[in-house]
C-alpha positions as CSV (number, residue, x, y, z in Angstrom):
1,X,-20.9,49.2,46.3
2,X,-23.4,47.3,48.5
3,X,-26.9,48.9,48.4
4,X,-26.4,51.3,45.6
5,X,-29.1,50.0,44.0
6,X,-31.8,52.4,43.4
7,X,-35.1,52.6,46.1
8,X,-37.2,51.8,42.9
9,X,-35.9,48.2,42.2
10,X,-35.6,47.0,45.3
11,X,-39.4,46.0,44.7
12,X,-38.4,43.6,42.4
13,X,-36.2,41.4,44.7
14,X,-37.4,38.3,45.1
15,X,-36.3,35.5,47.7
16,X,-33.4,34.6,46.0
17,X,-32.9,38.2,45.4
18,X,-32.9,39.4,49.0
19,X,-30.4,36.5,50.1
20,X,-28.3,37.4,47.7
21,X,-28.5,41.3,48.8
22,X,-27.9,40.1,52.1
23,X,-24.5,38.2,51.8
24,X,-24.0,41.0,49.8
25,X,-23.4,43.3,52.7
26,X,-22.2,40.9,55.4
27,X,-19.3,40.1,53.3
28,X,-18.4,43.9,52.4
29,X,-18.9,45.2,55.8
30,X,-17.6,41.9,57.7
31,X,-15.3,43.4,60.2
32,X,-18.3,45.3,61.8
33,X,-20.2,42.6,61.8
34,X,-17.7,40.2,63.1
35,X,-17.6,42.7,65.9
36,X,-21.2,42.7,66.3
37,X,-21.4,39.0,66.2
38,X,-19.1,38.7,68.8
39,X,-20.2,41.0,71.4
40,X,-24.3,40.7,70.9
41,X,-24.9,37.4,69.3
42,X,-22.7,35.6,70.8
43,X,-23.7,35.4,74.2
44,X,-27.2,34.8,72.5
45,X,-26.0,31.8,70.7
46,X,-24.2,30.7,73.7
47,X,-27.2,31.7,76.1
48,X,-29.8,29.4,74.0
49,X,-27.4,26.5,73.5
50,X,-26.2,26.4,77.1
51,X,-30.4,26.7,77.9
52,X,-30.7,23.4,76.1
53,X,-27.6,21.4,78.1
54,X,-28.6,23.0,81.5
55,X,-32.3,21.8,80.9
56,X,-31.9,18.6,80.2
57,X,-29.4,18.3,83.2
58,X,-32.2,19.6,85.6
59,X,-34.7,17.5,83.8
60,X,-32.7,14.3,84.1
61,X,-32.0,14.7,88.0
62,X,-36.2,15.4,88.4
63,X,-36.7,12.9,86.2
64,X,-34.3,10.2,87.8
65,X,-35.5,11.3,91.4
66,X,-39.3,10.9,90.9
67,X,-38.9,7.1,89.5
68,X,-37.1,6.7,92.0
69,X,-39.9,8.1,94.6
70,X,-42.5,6.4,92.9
71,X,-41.3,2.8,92.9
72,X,-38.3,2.6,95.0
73,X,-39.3,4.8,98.3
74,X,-42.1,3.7,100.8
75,X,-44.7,7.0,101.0
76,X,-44.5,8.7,104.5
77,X,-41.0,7.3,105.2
78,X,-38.3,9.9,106.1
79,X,-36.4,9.1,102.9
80,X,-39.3,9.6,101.2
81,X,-39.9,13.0,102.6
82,X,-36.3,14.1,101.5
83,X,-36.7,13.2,98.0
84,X,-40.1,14.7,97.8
85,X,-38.5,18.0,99.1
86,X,-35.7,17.4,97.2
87,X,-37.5,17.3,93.7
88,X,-39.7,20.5,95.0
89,X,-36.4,22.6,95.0
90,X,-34.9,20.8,91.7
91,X,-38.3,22.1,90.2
92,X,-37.6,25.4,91.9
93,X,-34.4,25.8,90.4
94,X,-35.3,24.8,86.7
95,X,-38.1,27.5,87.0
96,X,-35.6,30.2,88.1
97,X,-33.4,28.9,85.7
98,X,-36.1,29.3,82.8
99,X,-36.6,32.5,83.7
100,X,-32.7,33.7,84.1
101,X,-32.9,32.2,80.4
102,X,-35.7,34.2,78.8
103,X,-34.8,37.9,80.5
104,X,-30.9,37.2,79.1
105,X,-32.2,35.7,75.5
106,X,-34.7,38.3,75.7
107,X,-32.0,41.4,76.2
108,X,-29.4,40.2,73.7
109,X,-31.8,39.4,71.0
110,X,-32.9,43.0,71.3
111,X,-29.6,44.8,71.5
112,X,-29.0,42.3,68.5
113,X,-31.6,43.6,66.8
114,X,-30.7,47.2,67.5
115,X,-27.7,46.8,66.9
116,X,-27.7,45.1,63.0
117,X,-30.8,46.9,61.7
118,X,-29.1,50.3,62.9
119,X,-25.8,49.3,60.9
120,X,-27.6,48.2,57.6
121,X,-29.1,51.2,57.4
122,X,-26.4,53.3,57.9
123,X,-25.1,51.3,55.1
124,X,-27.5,51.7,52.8
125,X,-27.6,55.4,53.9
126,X,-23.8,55.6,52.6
127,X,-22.4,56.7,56.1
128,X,-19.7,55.5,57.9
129,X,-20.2,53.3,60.7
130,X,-18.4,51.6,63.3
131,X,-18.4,49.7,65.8
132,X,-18.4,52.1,68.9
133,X,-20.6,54.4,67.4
134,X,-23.2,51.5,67.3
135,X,-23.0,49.9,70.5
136,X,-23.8,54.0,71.9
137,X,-26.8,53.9,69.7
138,X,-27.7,50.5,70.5
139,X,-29.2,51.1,74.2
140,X,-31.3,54.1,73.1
141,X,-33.1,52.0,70.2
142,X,-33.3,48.9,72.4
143,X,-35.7,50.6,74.8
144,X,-38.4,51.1,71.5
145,X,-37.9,47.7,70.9
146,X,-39.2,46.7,74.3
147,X,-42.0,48.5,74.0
148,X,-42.4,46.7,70.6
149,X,-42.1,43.6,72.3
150,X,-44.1,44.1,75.4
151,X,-47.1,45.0,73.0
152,X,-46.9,41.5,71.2
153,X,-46.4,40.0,74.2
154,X,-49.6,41.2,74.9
155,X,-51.3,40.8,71.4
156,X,-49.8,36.9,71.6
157,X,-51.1,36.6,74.8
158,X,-55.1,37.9,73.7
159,X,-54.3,35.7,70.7
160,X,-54.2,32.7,72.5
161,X,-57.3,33.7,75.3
162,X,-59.4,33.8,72.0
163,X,-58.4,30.6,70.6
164,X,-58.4,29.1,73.3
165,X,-62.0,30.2,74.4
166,X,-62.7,29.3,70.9
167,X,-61.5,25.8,70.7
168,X,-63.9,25.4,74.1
169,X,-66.9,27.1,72.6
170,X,-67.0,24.4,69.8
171,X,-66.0,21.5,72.1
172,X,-69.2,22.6,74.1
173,X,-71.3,23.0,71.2
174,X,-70.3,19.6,69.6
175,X,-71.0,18.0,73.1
176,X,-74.3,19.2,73.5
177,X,-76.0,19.3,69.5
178,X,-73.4,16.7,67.8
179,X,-71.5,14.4,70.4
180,X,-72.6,11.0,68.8
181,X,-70.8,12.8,65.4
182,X,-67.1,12.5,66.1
183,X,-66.5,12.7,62.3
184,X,-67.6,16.4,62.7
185,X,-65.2,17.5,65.9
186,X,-62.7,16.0,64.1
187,X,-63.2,18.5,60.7
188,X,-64.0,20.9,62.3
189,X,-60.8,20.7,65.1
190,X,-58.3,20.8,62.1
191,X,-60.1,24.1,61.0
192,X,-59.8,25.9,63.6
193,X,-55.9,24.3,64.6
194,X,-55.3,25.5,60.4
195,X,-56.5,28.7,61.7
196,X,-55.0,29.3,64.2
197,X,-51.5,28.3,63.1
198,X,-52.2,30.5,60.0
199,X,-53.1,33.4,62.3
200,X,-49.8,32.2,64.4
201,X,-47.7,32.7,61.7
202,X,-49.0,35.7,60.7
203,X,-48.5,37.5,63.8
204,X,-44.6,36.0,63.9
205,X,-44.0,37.6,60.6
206,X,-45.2,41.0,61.4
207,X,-43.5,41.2,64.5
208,X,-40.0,40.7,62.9
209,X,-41.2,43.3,61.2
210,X,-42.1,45.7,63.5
211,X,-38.9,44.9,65.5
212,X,-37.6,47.2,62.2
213,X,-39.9,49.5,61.7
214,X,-39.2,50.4,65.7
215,X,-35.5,51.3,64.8
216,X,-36.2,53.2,61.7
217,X,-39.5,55.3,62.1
218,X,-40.7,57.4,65.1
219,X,-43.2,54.3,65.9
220,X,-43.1,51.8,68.2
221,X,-45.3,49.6,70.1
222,X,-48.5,48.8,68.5
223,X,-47.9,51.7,66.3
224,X,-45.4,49.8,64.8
225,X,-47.1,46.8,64.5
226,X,-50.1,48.6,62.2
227,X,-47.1,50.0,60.4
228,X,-45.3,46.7,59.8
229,X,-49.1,44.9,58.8
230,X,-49.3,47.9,56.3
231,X,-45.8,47.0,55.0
232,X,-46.0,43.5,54.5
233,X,-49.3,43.4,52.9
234,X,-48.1,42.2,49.3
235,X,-45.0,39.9,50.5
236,X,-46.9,38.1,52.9
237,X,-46.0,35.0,51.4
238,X,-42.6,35.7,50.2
239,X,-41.5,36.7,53.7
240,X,-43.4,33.7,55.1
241,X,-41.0,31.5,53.0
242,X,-38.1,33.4,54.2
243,X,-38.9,33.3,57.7
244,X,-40.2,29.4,57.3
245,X,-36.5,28.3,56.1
246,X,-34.5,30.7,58.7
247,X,-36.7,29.4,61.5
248,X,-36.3,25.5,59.9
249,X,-32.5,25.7,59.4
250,X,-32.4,27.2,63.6
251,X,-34.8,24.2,64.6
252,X,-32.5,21.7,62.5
253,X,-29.3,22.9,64.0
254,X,-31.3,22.8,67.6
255,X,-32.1,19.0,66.9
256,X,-28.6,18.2,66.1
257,X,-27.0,20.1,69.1
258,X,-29.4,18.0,71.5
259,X,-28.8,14.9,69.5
260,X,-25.3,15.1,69.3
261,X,-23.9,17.1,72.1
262,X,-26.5,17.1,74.9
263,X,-27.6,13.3,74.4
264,X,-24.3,12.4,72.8
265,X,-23.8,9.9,75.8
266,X,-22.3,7.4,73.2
267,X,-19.7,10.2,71.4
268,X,-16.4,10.9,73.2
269,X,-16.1,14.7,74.6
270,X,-13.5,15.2,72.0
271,X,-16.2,14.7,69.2
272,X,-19.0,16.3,71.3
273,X,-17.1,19.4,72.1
274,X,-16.4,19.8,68.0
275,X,-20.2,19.2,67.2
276,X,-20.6,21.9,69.7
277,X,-18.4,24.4,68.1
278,X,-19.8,23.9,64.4
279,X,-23.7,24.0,66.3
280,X,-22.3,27.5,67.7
281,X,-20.9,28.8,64.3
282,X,-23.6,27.8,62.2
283,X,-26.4,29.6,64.9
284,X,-24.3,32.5,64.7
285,X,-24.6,32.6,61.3
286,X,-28.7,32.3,60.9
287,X,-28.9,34.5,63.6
288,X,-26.6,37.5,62.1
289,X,-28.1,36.8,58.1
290,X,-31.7,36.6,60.0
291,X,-31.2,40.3,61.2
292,X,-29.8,41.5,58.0
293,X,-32.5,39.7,56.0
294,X,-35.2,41.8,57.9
295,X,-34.0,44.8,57.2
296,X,-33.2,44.2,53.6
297,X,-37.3,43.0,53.2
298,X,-38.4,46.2,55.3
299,X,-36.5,48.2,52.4
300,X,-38.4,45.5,50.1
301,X,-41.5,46.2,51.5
302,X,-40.9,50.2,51.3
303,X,-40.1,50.1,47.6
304,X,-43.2,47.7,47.1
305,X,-45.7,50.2,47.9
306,X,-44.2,53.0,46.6
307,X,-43.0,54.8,49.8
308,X,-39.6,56.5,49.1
309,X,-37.2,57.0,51.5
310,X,-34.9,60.1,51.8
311,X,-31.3,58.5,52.4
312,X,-30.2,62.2,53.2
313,X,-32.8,62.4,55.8
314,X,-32.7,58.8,57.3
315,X,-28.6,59.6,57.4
316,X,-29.3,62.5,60.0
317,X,-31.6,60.8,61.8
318,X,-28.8,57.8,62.4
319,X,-27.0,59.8,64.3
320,X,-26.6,60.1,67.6
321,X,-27.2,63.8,68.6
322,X,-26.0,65.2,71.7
323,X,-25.8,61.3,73.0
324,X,-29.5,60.7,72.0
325,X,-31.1,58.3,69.7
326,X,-33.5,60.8,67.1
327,X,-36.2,58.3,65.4
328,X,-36.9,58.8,62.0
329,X,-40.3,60.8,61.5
330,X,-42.6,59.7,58.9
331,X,-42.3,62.6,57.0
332,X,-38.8,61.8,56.7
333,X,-39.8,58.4,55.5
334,X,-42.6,58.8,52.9
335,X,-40.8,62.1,51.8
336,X,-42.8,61.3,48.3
337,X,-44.4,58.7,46.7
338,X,-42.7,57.5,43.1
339,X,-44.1,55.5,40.6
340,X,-42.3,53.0,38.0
């Protein structure tokens, strides 16, 4: 039985371990998430690989257009006018176009979200589930994951006001006490870049978390944020592993999508359309284990610091209750805390 293992041990799952616990359930529960798959992260897969052809489409036409303003078209002439215009609007579009991409990425990632984390843990709460039952859940728990995600938008977004005021504070300070010392920008540059990818990362990893926390517990927003930097504290850098390879095998499957299929000018559309399918399938698959993963290291994180969680209790609050989504309370969720 997948996730009969006892609250206690799953502390002791390491990297290996939660993979493993992962496959675990996609396999024994594959119809539902075949189903989920194929109405939720689908169109996401499909959405951020048809983001990457249609860009470089746009791009090509801009691109194609200015050289040919700049070297081939006499400024001020009536052609030149038209082309100017011309590449105004093509900029237009791409920007519209950028935007249609990140609202529709944006919603399916969330109702993707919802949708897996709530199934894993009715799962590991030992209640049936299926599909319809989900996707009526799913809308309800996808509006606490936009709060969740509007407040890091806006933690990202202070994030990178303060490095970026930071990195011109010491530019300014090395111009004016050290600027014949380049030796000395350069040192102390990669600090603060080290830094600030380190905080980057950081702040990446506990919003996956919190993207969890929001379906499972009564907090969301920055709420669930604190929550999720409480969690991880412990299995920082396990889950920075995990999360390095998931995000490492997405960018690698990117690069050979845009390598093979949308710059594929030399392969025959035979052999790009197949490069496309297996690009498709094997996105599908990081995405759906990527979900799974998260909620498997939430549990991981729970177990790690000793904060049990009442199956019985977390079952009830699954359900859906006169059509609406209850949260899980906290005193639901740290019931007790046991000790090994």
């Amino acid at each position: 039985m997948v996730m009969d293992r006892e609250q206690e041990e799953m502390q002791f799952l390491g990297v290996f371990g939660i993979y493993k616990e992962a496959h675990k359930i996609v396999l024994s529960f594959g119809k539902i998430f075949s189903q989920i798959t194929l109405a939720l992260i689908l169109p996401l897969s499909l959405i951020f690989l048809a983001h990457l052809e249609v860009s470089n489409v746009l791009l090509a036409k801009i691109t194609n257009n200015e050289v040919e303003l700049d070297l081939a078209t006499k400024a001020g002439t009536q052609r030149y006018n038209k082309l100017s215009d011309h590449i105004s609007s093509e900029f237009a579009y791409l920007w519209l176009f950028k935007a249609a991409y990140l609202t529709l990425f944006l919603i399916f990632s969330l109702l993707s979200t919802a949708a897996v984390v709530y199934t894993v843990a009715c799962i590991y709460t030992g209640r049936e589930v299926s599909f319809n039952k989900v996707m009526s859940v799913v809308p309800k728990v996808w509006k606490r994951l936009m709060v969740t995600f509007l407040s890091i938008f806006i933690a990202f977004f202070a994030y990178h006001v303060v490095a970026f005021l930071s990195f011109s504070v010491a530019f300014v300070a090395w111009a004016v006490f050290i600027g014949d010392r380049p030796k000395v920008l350069y040192s102390f540059g990669t600090v603060l870049l080290v830094l600030y990818f380190v905080g980057l990362v950081y702040m990446t990893v506990v919003w996956q978390l919190a993207s969890v926390v929001s379906v499972l517990e009564e907090v969301c927003g920055f709420k669930a944020m604190a929550k999720s930097r409480a969690l991880i504290k412990g299995n920082m850098w396990m889950a920075i592993f995990i999360y390095f390879k998931l995000n490492l095998s997405t960018a690698l499957v990117q690069m050979a999508f845009q390598k093979l299929v949308v710059h594929g000018v030399s392969v025959d559309m035979v052999s790009r359309i197949s490069y496309g399918v297996i690009c498709l399938s094997l996105l599908l698959g990081l995405f759906l284990f990527r979900l799974v993963i998260e909620t498997v290291i939430y549990l991981v994180c729970k177990s790690y610091h000793h904060e049990n969680i009442d199956k019985s209790a977390l079952s009830d609050h699954l359900q859906v209750y006169q059509g609406e989504y209850v949260p899980l309370n906290s005193k639901d969720v740290q019931l007790e805390q046991f000790y090994v």
